[in-house]
C-alpha positions in Angstrom: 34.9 0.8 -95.8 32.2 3.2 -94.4 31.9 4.3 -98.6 31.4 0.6 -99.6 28.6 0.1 -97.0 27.4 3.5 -97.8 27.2 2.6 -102.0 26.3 -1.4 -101.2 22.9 0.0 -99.3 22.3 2.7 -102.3 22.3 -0.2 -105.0 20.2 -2.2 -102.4 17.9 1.1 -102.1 18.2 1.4 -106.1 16.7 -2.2 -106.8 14.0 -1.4 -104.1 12.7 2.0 -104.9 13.6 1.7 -109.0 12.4 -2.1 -109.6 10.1 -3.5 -106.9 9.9 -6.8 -108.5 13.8 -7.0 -108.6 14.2 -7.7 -105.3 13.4 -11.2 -105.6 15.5 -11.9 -109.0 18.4 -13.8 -109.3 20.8 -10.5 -110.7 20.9 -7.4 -110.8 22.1 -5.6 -114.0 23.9 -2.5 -114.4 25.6 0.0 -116.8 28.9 1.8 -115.5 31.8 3.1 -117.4 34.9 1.0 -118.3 37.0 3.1 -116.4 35.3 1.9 -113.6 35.2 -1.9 -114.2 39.0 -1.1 -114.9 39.7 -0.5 -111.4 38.3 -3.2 -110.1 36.0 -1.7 -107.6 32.7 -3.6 -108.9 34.6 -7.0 -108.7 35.4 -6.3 -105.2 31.8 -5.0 -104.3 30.0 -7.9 -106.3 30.5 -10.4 -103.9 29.3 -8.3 -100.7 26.4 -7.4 -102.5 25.8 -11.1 -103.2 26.7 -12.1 -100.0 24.3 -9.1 -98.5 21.2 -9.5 -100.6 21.1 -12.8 -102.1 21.0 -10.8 -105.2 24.0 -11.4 -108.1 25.6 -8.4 -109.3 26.5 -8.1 -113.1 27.4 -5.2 -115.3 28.3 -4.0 -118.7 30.7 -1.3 -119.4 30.0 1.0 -121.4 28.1 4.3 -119.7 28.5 7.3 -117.5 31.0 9.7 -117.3 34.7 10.4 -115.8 37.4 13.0 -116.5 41.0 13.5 -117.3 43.9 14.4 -115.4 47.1 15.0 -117.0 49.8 13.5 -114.0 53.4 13.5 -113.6 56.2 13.6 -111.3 56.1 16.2 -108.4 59.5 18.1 -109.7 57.2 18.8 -112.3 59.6 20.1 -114.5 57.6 22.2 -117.2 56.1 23.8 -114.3 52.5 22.8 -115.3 50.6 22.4 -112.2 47.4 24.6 -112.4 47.3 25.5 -115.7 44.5 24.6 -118.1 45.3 22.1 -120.2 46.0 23.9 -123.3 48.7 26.0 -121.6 50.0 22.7 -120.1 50.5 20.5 -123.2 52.3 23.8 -124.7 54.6 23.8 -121.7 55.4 20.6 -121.7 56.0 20.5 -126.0 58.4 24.1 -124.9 60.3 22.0 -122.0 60.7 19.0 -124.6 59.5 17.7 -120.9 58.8 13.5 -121.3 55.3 13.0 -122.5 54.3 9.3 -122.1 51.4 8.5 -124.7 49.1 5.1 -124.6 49.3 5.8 -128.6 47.2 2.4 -129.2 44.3 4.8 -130.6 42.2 4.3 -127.6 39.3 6.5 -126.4 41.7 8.0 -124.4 44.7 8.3 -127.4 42.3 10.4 -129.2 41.5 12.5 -126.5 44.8 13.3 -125.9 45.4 13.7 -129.9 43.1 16.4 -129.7 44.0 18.2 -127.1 47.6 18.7 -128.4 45.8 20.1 -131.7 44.0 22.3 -129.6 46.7 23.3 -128.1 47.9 24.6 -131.7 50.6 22.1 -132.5 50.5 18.8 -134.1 51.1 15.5 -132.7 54.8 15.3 -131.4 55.0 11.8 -132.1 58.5 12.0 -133.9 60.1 14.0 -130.7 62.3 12.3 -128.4 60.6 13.2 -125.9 57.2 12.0 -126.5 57.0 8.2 -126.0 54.4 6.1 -127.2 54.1 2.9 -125.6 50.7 1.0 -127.0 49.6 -0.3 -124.0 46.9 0.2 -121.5 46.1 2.7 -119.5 47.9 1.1 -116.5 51.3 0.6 -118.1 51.8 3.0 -119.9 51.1 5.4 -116.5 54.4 2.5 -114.9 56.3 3.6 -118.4 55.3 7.2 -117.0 56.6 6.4 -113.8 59.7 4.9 -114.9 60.7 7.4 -117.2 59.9 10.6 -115.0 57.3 11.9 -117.2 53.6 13.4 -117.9 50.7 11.4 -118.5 46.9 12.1 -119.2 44.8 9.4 -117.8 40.8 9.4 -116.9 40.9 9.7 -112.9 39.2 6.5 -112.3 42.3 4.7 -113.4 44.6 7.0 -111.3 42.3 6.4 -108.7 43.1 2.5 -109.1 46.9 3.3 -109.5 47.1 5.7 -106.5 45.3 2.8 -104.4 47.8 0.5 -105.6 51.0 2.2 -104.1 49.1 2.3 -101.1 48.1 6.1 -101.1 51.3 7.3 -101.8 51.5 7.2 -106.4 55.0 8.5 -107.5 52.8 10.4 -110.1 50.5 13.2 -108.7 47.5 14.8 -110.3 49.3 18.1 -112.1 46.5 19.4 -114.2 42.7 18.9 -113.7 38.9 20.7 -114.2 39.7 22.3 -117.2 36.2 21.5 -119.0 38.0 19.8 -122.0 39.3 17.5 -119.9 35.3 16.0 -119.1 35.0 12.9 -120.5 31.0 12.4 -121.0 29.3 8.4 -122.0 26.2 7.7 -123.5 23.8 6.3 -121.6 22.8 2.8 -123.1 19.5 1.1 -121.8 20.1 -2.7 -121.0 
């Protein structure tokens, strides 16, 4: 809670010391990334800030920046916690280890994509092992779950899926800060 308060009297101090004027309009607009508005955070905060200020809070979804964790279950069976990323995805392809994939050619899909090529191998979208389930990012980490296996997800959505098993997400964060893994937006004026 003290975080909320903390971030509802920064975009209060934001429309003050930014836009003067803004104070007395109707809304306030603002950019953040859609992994953010994914977790819901921003529909949750809206209404105190509303409630607060007087002032409507709206946003569009397309800025900022976020990062990539590649998650899995704590037996972690190809032994991948701490390595970079590139060593990871090879010991997970070695371990024939379950690799759950959103594989619906998302921002994140292509990341991933890439990052096995980087790795040196191609795509193992033919092994058993690699499932690819075309949903969001959400499900496809509850396929993840289900089936035992490794994930790469942006770590505002893990942030959402941790908070939803109350602290305590079957899936931990394995491998994570390897600069590949940075996920930057483009900043769009609106």
């Amino acid at each position: 809670m003290k975080k909320l308060k903390v971030l509802l009297l920064t975009l209060a101090l934001v429309s003050l010391l930014v836009a003067p004027g803004l104070v007395k309009a109707e809304t306030l607009m603002m950019a953040t990334t859609t992994s953010t508005d994914n977790t819901g955070l921003l529909d949750e905060l809206a209404p105190m800030f509303q409630k607060d200020t007087g002032i409507e809070l709206k946003w569009t979804a397309v800025v900022m920046y976020n990062d990539f964790v590649i998650i899995g279950p704590d037996s972690d069976p190809a032994g991948i916690k701490g390595l970079p990323v590139v060593q990871a995805m090879k010991a997970v392809a070695d371990a024939k280890a379950a690799f759950v994939s959103r594989g619906d050619n998302s921002g994140t899909n292509k990341k991933e994509i890439s990052l096995w090529k980087v790795a040196g191998m191609a795509v193992p979208d033919k092994a058993e092992w690699y499932i690819q389930t075309g949903q969001g990012m959400i499900k496809s980490i509850t396929v993840a779950e289900e089936r035992d296996a490794y994930i790469m997800t942006d770590r505002g959505t893990y942030i959402k899926y941790s908070a939803n098993k109350n602290g305590s997400p079957e899936l931990k964060v394995l491998v994570e800060g390897d600069k590949s893994l940075f996920n930057q937006y483009s900043v769009l004026a609106v």
